[in-house]
SERO-4910 file (N, C-alpha, C, O; in steps of 0.05 Angstrom, whole numbers):
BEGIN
 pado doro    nc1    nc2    nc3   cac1   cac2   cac3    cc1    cc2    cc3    oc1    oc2    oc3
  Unk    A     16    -24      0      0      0      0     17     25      0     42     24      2
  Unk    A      2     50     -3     17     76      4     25     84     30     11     84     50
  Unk    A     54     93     24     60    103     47     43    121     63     31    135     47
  Unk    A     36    129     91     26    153    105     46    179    113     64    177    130
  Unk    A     42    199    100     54    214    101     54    226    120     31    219    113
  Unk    A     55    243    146     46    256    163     60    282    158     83    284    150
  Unk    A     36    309    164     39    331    154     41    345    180     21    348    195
  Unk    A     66    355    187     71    373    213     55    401    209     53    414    188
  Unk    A     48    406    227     43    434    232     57    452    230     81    446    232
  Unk    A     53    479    225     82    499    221     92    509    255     72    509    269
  Unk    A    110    514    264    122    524    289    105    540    294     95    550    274
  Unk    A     96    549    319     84    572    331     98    593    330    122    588    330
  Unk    A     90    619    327    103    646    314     90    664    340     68    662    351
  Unk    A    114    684    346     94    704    354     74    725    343     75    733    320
  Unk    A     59    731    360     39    743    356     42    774    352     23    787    342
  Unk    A     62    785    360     68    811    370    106    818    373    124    801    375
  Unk    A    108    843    371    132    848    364    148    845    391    132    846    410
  Unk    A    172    841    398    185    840    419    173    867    437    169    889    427
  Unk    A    168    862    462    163    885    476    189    893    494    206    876    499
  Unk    A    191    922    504    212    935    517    198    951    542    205    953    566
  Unk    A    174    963    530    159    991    551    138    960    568    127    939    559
  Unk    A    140    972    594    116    954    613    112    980    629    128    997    636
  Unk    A     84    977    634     66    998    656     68    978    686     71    953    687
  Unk    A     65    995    703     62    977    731     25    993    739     18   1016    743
  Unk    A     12    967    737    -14    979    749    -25    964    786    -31    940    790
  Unk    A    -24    981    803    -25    983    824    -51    982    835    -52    977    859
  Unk    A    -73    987    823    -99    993    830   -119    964    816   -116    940    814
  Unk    A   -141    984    809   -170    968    790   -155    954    765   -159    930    760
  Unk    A   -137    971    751   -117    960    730   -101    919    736    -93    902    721
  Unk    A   -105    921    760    -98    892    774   -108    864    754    -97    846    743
  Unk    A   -140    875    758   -159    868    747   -159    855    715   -172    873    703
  Unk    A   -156    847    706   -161    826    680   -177    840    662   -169    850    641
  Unk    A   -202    842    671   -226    849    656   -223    885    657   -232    898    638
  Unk    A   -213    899    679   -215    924    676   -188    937    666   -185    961    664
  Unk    A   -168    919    661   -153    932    637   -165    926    612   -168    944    596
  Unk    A   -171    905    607   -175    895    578   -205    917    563   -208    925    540
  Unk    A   -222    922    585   -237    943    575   -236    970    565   -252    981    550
  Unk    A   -212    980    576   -198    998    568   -168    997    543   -152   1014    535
  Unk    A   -171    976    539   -153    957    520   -142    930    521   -125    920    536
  Unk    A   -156    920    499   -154    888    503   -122    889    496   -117    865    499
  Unk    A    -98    899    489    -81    883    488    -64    889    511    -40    888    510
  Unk    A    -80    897    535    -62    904    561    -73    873    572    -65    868    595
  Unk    A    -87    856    561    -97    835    576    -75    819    588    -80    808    610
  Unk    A    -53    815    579    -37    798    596    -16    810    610     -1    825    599
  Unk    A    -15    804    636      2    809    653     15    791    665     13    768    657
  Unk    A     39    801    693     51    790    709     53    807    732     60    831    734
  Unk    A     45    787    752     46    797    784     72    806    789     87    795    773
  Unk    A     84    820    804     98    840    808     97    852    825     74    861    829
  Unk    A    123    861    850    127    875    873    148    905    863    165    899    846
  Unk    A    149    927    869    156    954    873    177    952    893    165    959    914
  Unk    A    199    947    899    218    952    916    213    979    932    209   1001    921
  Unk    A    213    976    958    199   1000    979    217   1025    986    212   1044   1000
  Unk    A    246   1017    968    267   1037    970    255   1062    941    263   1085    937
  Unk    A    232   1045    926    234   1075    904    217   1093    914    207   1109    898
  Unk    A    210   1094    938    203   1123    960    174   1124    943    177   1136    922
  Unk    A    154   1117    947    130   1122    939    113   1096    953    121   1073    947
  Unk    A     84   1098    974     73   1085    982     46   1091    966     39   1111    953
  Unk    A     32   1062    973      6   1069    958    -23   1075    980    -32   1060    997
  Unk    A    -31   1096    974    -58   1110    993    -84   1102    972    -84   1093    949
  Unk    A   -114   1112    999   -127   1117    979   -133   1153    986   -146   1160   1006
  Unk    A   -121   1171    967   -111   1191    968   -121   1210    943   -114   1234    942
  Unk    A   -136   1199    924   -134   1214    900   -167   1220    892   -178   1204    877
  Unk    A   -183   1242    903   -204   1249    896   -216   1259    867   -214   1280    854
  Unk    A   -227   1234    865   -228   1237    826   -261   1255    827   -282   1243    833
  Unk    A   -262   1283    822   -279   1296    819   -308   1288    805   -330   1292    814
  Unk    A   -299   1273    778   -318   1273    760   -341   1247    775   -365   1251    772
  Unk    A   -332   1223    790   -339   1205    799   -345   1205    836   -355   1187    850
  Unk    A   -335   1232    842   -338   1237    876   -331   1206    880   -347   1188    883
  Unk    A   -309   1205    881   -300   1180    902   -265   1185    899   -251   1197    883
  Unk    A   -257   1166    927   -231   1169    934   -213   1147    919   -219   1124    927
  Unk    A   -192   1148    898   -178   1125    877   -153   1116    895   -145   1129    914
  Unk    A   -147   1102    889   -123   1091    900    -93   1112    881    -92   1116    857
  Unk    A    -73   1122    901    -49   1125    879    -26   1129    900    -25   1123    924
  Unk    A    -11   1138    886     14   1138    896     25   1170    916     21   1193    909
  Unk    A     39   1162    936     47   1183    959     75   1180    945     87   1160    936
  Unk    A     86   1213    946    115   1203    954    126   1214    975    123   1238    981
  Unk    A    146   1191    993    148   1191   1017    160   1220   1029    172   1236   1015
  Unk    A    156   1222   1053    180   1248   1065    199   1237   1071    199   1212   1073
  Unk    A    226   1254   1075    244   1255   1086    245   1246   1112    228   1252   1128
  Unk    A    266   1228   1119    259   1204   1145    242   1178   1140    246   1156   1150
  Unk    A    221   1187   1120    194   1166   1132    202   1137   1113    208   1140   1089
  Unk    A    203   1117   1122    198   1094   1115    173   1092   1096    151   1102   1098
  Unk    A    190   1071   1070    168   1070   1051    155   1037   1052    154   1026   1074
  Unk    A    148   1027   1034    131   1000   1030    128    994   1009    126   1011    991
  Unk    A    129    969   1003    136    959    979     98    956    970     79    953    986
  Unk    A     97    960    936     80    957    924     74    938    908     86    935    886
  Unk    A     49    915    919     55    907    892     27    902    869      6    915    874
  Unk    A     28    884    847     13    901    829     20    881    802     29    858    805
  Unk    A     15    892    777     21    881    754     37    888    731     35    911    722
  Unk    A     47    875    724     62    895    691     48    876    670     41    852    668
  Unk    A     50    900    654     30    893    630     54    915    604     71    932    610
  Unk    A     45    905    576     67    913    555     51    937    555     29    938    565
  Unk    A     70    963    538     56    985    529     77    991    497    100    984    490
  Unk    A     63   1003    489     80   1010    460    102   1028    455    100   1049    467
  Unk    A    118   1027    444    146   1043    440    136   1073    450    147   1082    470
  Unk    A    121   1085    439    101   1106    435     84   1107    458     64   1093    454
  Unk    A     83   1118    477     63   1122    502     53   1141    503     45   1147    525
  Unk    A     49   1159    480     30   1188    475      5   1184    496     -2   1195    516
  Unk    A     -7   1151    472    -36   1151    481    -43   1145    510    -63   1152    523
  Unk    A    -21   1132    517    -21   1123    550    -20   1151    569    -36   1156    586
  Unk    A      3   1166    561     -9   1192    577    -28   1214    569    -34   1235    579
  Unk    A    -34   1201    547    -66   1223    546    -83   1208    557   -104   1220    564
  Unk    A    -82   1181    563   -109   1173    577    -99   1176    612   -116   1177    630
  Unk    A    -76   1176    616    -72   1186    645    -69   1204    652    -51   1206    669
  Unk    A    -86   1230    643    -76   1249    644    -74   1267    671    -88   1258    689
  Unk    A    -61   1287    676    -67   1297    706    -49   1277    722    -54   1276    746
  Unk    A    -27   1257    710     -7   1244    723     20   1242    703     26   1240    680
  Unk    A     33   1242    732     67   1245    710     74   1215    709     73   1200    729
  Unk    A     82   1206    684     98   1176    678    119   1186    692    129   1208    691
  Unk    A    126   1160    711    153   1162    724    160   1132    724    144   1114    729
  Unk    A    190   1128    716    205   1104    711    216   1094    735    227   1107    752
  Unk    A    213   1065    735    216   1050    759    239   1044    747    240   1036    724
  Unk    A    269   1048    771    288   1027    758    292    997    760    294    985    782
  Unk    A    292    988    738    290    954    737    297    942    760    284    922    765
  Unk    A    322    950    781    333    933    793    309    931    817    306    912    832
  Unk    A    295    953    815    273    955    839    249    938    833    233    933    851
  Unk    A    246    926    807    221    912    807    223    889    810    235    884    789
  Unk    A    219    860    825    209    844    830    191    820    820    169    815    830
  Unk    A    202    806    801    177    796    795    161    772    808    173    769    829
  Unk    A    144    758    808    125    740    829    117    718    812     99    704    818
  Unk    A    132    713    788    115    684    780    132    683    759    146    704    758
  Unk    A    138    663    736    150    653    728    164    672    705    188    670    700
  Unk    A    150    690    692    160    719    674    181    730    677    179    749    692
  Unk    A    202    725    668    222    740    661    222    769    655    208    773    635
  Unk    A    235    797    665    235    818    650    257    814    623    273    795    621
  Unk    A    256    836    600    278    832    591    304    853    591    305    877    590
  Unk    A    320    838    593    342    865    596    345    886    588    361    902    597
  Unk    A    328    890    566    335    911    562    299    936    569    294    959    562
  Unk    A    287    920    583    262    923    590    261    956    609    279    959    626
  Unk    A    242    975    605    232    998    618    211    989    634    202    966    632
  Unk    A    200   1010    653    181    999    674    164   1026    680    175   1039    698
  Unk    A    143   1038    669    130   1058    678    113   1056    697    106   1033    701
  Unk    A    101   1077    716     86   1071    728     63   1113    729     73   1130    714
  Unk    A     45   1120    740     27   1137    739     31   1153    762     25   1137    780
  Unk    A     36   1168    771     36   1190    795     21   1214    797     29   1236    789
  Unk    A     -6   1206    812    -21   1238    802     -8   1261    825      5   1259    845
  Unk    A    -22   1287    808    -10   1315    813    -39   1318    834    -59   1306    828
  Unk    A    -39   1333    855    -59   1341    870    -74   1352    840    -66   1354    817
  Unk    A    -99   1357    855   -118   1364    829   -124   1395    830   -138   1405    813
  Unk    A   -114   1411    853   -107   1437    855    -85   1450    835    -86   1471    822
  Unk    A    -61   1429    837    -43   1435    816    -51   1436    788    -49   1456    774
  Unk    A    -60   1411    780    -77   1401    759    -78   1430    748    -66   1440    729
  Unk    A    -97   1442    766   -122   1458    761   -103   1492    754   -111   1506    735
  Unk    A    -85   1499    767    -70   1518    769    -55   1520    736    -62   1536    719
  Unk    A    -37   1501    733    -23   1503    703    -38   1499    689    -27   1501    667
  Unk    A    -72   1491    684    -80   1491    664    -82   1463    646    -79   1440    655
  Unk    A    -89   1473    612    -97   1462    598    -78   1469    565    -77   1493    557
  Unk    A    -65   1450    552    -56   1457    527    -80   1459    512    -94   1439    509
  Unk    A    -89   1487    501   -103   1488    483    -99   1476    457   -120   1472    444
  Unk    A    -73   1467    444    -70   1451    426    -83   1422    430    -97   1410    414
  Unk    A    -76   1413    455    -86   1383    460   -116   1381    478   -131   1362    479
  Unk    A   -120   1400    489   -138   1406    507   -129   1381    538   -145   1372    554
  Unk    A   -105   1377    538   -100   1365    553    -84   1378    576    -67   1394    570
  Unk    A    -89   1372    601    -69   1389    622    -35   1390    619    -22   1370    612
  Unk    A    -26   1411    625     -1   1409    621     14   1391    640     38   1386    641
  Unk    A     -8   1382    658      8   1367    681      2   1332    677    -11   1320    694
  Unk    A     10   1320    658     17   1300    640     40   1293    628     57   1311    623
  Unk    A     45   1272    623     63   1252    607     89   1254    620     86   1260    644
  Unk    A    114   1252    613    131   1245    638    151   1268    639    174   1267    647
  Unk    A    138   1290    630    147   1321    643    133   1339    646    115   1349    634
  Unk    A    147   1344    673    128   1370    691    128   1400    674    145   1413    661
  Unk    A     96   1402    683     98   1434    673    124   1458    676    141   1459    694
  Unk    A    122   1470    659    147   1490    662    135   1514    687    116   1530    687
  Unk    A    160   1506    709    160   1529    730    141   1517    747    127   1533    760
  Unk    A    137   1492    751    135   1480    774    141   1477    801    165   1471    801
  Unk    A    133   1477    824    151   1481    853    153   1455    853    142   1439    838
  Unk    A    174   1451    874    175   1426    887    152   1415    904    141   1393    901
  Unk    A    147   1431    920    117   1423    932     94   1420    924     75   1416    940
  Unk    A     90   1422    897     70   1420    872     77   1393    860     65   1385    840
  Unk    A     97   1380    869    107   1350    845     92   1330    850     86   1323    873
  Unk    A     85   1321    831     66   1290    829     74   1277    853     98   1276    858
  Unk    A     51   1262    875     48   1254    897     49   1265    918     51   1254    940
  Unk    A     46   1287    914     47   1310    946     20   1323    939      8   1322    918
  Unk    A     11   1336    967     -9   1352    971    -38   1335    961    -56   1345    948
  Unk    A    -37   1308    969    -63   1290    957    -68   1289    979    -54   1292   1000
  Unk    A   -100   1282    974   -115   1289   1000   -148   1269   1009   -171   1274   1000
  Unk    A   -142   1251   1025   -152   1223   1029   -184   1231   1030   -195   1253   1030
  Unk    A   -196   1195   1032   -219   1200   1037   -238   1219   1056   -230   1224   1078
  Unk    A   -265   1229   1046   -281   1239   1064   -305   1240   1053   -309   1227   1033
  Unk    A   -329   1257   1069   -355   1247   1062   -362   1251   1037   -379   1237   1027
  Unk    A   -353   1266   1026   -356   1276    993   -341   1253    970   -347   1246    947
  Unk    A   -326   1248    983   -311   1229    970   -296   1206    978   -271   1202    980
  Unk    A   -319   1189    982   -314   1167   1004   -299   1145    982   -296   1147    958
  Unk    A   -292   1125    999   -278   1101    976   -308   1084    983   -324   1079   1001
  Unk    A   -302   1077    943   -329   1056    941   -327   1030    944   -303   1025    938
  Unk    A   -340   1003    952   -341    979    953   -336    972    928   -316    958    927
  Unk    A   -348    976    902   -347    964    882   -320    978    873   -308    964    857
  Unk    A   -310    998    878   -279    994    870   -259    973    890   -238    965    879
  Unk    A   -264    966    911   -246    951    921   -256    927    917   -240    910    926
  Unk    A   -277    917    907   -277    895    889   -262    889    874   -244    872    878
  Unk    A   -266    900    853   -251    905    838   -221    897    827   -212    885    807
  Unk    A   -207    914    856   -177    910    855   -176    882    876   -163    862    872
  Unk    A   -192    886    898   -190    849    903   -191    823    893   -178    804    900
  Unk    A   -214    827    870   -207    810    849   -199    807    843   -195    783    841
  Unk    A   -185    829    825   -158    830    812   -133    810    823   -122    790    815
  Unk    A   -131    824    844    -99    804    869   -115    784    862   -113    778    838
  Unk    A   -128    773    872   -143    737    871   -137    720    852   -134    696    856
  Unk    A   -133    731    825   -126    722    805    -91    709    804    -79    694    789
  Unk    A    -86    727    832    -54    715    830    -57    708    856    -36    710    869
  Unk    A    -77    701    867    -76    687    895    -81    703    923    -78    727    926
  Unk    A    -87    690    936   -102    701    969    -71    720    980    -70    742    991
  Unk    A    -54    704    975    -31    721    988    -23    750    975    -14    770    985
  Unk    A    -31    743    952    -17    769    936    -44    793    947    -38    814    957
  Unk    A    -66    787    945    -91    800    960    -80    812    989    -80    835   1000
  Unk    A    -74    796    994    -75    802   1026    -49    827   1028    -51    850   1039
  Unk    A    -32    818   1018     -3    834   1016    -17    866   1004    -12    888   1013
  Unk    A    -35    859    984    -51    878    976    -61    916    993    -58    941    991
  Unk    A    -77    891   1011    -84    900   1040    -66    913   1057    -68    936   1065
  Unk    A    -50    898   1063    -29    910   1079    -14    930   1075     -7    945   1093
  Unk    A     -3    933   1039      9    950   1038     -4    982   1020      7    999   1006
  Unk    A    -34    976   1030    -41    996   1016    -56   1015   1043    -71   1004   1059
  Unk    A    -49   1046   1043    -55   1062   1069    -78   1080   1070    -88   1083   1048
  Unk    A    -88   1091   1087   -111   1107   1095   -134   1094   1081   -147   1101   1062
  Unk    A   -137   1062   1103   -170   1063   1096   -174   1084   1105   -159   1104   1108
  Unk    A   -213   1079   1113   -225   1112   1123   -246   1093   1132   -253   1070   1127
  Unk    A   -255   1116   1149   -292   1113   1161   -300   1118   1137   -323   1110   1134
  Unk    A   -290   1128   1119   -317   1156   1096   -312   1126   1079   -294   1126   1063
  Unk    A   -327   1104   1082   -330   1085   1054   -355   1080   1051   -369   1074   1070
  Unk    A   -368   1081   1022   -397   1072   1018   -398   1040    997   -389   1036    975
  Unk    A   -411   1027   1013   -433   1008   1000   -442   1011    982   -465   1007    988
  Unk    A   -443   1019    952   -454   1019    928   -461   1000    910   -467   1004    886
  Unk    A   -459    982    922   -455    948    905   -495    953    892   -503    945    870
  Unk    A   -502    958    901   -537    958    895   -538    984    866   -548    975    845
  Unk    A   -531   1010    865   -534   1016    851   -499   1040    848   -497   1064    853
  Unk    A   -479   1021    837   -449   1027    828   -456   1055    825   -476   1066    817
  Unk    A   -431   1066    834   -428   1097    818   -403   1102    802   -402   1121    786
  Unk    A   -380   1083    805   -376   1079    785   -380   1072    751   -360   1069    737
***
């Protein structure tokens, strides 16, 4: 009879160009489904710790006006004070991070140095890999420098500060925690609890621990989200 020939399959190829730029998302971004809604090709990540020496702890500190509730972001530490390690996820971003800080806007990209990041599961960074992460500006500042009328975007965006900035105006100072106007919501800390869960009860819990100023001022919204 005839021989059987057997017809191999072709090698698996990637899908995507080598990546270099990774975002570190610390918050709701944790979450699977709430990056991917905001862009499905942020869908895959790796769990990831923040070395507590790069002087920035995570609060819930950042009163997002448009939504009256209190977001999770980043403090940077004082002089003396002991910091805390963060941890969180990296996810790829494109050579090009225009669009990334126009959608973060009202926060400065600031670069984590590699040796400070940590990773938690089997992902390799690559050597020659960058590490961004989001630092909002009080929203007084925000509000003070304005708006590029070319972009209609705040000048206090992408990973340089407005011109003639103080020091006491720099991304992570002068943020200002929960209260009755702007309480932290349940369905956001869903959310980001879920998120950790996906990499396990511990990574959750570490979650917890290393994130500061619960508050009395939190509301129950699970019945009708205001998010």
């Amino acid at each position: 009879g005839q021989a059987c020939v057997e017809t191999l399959p072709p090698p698996p190829c990637a899908m995507r160009q080598h990546v270099t730029n990774f975002i570190f998302g610390f918050g709701s971004i944790i979450q699977t489904a709430s990056r991917a809604a905001s862009d499905k090709s942020t869908a895959d990540a790796a769990p990831c710790r923040i070395s507590a020496t790069f002087g920035y702890v995570r609060e819930w500190n950042f009163q997002a006006s448009t939504a009256k509730l209190t977001a999770l972001g980043l403090r940077r530490v004082a002089d003396g004070e002991r910091g805390a390690t963060i941890n969180g996820v990296l996810f790829p971003a494109p050579l090009d991070m225009t669009a990334f800080d126009r959608r973060e806007n009202g926060y400065q990209r600031v670069e984590v140095p590699r040796r400070m990041v940590q990773m938690l599961s089997w992902q390799v960074l690559p050597a020659n890999a960058r590490v961004y992460l989001y630092v909002p500006y009080s929203p007084a500042v925000v509000e003070k420098y304005g708006k590029d009328v070319k972009t209609n975007l705040p000048y206090c965006s992408g990973p340089e500060p407005p011109e003639g900035l103080l020091a006491s105006e720099a991304p992570g100072l002068r943020l200002r925690p929960p209260s009755i106007d702007f309480p932290i919501l349940q369905t956001y800390i869903d959310v980001c609890l879920s998120g950790c869960l996906e990499h396990g009860e511990a990574f959750a819990e570490e979650f917890v621990a290393t994130t500061f100023k619960w508050s009395i001022y939190w509301l129950n919204e699970r019945e009708l989200a205001r998010r």
